[in-house]
C-alpha positions in Angstrom: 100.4 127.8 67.4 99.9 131.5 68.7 101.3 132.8 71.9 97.9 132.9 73.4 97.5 129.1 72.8 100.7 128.2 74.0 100.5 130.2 76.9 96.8 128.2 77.8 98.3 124.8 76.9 101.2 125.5 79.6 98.7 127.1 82.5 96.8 123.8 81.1 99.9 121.4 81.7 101.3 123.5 85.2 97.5 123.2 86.6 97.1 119.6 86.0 100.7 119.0 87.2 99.7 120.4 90.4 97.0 118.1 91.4 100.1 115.4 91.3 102.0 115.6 94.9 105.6 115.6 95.1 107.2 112.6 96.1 108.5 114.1 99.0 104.6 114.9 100.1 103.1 111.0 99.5 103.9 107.9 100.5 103.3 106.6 96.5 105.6 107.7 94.2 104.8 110.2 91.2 104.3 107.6 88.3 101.7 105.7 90.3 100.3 108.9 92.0 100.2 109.9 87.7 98.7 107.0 86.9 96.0 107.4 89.2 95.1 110.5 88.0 94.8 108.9 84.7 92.5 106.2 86.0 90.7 109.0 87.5 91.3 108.1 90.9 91.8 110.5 93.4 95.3 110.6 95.4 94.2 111.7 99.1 96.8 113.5 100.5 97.9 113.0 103.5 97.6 109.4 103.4 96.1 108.1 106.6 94.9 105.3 108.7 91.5 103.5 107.7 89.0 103.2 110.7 89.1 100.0 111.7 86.1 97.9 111.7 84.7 94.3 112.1 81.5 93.3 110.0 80.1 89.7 108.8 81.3 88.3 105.8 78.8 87.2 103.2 78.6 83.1 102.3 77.5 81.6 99.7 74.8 79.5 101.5 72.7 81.0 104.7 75.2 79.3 107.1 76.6 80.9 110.1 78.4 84.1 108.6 81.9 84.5 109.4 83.1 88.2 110.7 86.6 90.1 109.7 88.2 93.5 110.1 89.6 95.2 107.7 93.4 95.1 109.4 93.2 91.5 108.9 94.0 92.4 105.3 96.7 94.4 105.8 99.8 93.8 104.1 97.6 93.3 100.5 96.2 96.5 98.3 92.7 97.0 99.5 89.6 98.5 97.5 86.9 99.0 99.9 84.4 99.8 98.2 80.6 101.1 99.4 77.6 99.9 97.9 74.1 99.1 97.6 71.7 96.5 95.4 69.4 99.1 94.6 72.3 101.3 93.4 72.5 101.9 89.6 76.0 102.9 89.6 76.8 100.2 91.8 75.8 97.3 90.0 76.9 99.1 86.8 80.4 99.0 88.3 80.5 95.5 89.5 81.4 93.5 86.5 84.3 95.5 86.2 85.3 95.3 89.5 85.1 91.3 89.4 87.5 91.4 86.6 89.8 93.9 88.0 89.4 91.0 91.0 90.4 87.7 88.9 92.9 89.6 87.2 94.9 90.3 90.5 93.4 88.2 93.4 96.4 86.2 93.3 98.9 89.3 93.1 97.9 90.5 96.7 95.1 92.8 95.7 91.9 92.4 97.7 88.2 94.2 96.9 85.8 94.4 99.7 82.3 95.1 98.8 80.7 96.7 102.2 77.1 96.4 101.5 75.0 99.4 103.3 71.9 98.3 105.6 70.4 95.4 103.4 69.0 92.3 104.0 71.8 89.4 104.2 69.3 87.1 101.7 68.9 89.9 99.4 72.6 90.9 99.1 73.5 87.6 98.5 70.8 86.3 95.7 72.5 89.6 94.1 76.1 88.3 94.5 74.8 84.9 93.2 72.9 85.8 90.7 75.7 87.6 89.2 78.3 85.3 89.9 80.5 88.0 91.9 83.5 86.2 93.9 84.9 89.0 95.7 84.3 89.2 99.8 80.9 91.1 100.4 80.8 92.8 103.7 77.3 93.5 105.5 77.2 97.1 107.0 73.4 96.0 108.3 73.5 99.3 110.4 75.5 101.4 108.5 78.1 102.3 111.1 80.9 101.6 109.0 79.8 104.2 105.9 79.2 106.5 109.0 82.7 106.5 110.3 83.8 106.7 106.5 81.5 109.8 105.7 80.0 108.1 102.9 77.1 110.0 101.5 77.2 108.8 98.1 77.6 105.3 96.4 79.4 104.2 95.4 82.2 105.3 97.3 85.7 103.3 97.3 88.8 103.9 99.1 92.2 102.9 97.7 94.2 101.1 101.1 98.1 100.3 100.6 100.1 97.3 101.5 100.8 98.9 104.8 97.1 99.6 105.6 97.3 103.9 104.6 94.3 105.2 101.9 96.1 106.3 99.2 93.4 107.2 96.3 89.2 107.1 96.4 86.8 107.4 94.2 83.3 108.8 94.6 81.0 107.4 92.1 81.4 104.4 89.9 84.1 103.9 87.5 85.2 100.8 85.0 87.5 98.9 87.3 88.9 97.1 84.3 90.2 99.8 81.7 93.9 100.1 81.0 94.2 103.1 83.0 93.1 101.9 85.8 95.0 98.3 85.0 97.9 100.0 84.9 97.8 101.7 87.8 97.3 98.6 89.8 99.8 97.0 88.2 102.2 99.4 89.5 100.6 100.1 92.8 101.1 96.2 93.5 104.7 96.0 91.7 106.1 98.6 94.0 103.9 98.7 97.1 
């Protein structure tokens, strides 16, 4: 190797290196804020406080719908994620996302869908249909996605066991590669 391509590989390496905080700056520590950036998920730094919010809960039948706030799953990992039926990226994401869900449901991780301004009947014969298990929020009026500055889907933020966004992603991903696996798996092991 020449000096010019050594001296490109390390600008490579220092620039990429960058986008990593310290663990002095974050609240997660290097490795997971590493493995993030592997699972291309963005670290958001400063951490902060989610909005809090109360919205109905999707059942299964057209019962009553129960409401609940996103605090009431503090203390668990939280992917709130953003989405729409009509979405193409959305429903690409969601098997993915279902297995990402089975594999750690009972390891404190929770993933709630917040469905943007659709019809409750609709957004569940979708859920049905596809045999998704993971709590569906309705955002009928889109208040929610407003006080999130969403203005893409899907959108999903990364919440901590002590209720701070740590990492989003804009756009779908596969919720079930070993990049991403891993970085849960670390996130929940030392959060």
């Amino acid at each position: 190797m020449n000096y010019k391509n050594t001296f490109t590989l390390l600008v490579i390496c220092a620039a990429l290196l960058s986008c990593i905080p310290k663990q002095a700056d974050a609240q997660i520590s290097t490795e997971i804020a590493r493995l993030f950036f592997g699972a291309r998920i963005q670290v958001v730094n400063p951490q902060t406080n989610p909005q809090d919010f109360t919205l109905k809960l999707l059942n299964n039948d057209a019962s009553e719908e129960a409401s609940a706030s996103l605090s009431s799953y503090k203390g668990k990992v939280v992917i709130l994620n953003f989405w729409a039926t009509w979405c193409p990226p959305c429903r690409a994401e969601m098997p993915s996302m279902e297995t990402l869900y089975q594999r750690f449901n009972n390891h404190d991780l929770e993933i709630l869908a917040v469905n943007i301004k659709e019809d409750a009947n609709q957004v569940r014969q979708f859920i049905q249909n596809n045999k998704y298990t993971f709590p569906v929020m309705l955002d009928s009026n889109a208040r929610v996605s407003g006080l999130y500055g969403i203005n893409a889907i899907p959108t999903s933020f990364i919440i901590n066991r002590d209720g701070k966004i740590i990492g989003k992603v804009t756009g779908s991903i596969h919720w079930d590669t070993p990049q991403v696996i891993a970085a849960f798996e670390a996130l929940l092991r030392n959060n």
